[in-house]
TIPA-14002 format. One record per residue (C-alpha): residue in one letter; x, y, z; chain; residue number from 1. Coordinates in nm, 2 decimals, decimal comma. Each point is the difference from the previous one (the first is absolute). Layout:
<atoms>
ATOM aa     px     py     pz ch   i
ATOM  A      X      Y      Z  A NUM
...
</atoms>
This chain:
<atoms>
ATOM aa     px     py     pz ch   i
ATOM  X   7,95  10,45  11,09  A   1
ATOM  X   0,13  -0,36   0,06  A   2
ATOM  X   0,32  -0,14   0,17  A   3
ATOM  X   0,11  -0,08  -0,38  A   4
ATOM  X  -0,07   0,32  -0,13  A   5
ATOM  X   0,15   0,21   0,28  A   6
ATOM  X   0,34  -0,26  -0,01  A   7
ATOM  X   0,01   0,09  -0,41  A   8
ATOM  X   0,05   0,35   0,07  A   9
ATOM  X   0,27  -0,09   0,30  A  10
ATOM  X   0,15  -0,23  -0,28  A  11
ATOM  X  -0,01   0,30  -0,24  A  12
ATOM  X   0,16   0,28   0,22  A  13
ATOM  X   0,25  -0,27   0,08  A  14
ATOM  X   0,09  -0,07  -0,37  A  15
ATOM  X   0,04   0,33  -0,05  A  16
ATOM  X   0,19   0,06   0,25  A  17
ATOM  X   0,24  -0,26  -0,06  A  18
ATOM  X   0,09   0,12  -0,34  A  19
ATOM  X   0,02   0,38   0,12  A  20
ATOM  X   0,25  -0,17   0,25  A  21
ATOM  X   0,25  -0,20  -0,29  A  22
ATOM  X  -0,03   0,29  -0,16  A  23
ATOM  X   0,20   0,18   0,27  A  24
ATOM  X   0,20  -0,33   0,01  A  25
ATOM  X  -0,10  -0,06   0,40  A  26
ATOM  X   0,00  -0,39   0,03  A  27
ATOM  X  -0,30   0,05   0,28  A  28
ATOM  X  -0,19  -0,04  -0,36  A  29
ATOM  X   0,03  -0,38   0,00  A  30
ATOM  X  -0,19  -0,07   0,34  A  31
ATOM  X  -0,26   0,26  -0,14  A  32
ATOM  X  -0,05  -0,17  -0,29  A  33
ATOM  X  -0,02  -0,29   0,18  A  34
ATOM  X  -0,26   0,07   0,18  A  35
ATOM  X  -0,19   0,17  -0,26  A  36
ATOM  X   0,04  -0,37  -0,22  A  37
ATOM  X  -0,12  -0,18   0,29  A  38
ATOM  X  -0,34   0,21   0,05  A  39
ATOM  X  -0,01   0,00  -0,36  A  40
ATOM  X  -0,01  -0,38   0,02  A  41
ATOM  X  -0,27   0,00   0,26  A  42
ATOM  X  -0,26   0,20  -0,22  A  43
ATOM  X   0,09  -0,19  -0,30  A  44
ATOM  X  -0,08  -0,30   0,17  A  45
ATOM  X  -0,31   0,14   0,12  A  46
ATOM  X  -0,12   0,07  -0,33  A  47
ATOM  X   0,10  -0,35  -0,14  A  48
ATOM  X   0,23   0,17  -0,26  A  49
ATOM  X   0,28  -0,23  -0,06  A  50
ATOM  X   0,18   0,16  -0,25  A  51
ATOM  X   0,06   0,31   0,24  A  52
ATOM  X   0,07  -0,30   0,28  A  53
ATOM  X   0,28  -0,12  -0,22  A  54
ATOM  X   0,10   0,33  -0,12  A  55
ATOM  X   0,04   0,16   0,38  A  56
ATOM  X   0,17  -0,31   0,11  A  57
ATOM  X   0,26   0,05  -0,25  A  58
ATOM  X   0,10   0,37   0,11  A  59
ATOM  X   0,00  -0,10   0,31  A  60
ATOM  X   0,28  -0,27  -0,05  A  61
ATOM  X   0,19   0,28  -0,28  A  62
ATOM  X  -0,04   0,26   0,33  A  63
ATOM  X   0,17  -0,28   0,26  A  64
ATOM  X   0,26  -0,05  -0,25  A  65
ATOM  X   0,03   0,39  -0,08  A  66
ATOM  X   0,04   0,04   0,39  A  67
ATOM  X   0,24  -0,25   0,03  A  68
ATOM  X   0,23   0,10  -0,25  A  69
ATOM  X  -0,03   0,38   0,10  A  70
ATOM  X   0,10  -0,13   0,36  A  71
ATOM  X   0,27  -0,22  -0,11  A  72
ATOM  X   0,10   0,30  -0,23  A  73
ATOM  X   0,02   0,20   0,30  A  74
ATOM  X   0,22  -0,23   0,18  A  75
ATOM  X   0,24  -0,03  -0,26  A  76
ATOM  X   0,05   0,38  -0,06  A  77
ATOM  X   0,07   0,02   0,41  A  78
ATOM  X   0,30  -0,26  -0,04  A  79
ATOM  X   0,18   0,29  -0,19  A  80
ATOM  X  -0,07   0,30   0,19  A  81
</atoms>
């Protein structure tokens, strides 16, 4: 088993983690999937498969903005308590 190989299955767990975590609406699902995008980008790039490259680079920017309006959502809600 390779590097690669072993950081698709972290990759994997992580994805599916992350959605089991938005799911239960706990914003700790953003740096998850974060992560999960950024190993996901790693082995795509190892295997020269563009496509995928583009694809994971573009939920990892829709993940930074879901975090950051989550956070800023957050903030806003603790203004009225």
């Amino acid at each position: 088993m390779t590097i690669f190989s072993i950081l698709s299955w972290i990759a994997l767990t992580l994805s599916i983690t992350g959605i089991i975590l938005n799911a239960k609406k706990i914003i700790y699902c953003w740096p998850v999937w974060i992560i999960s995008d950024i190993f996901w980008i790693v082995v795509e790039t190892h295997n020269n498969n563009l496509p995928q490259i583009i694809l994971w680079f573009i939920f990892l920017f829709f993940n930074l903005y879901g975090l950051y309006c989550w956070t800023n959502e957050r903030k806003n809600n603790r203004q009225y308590e």
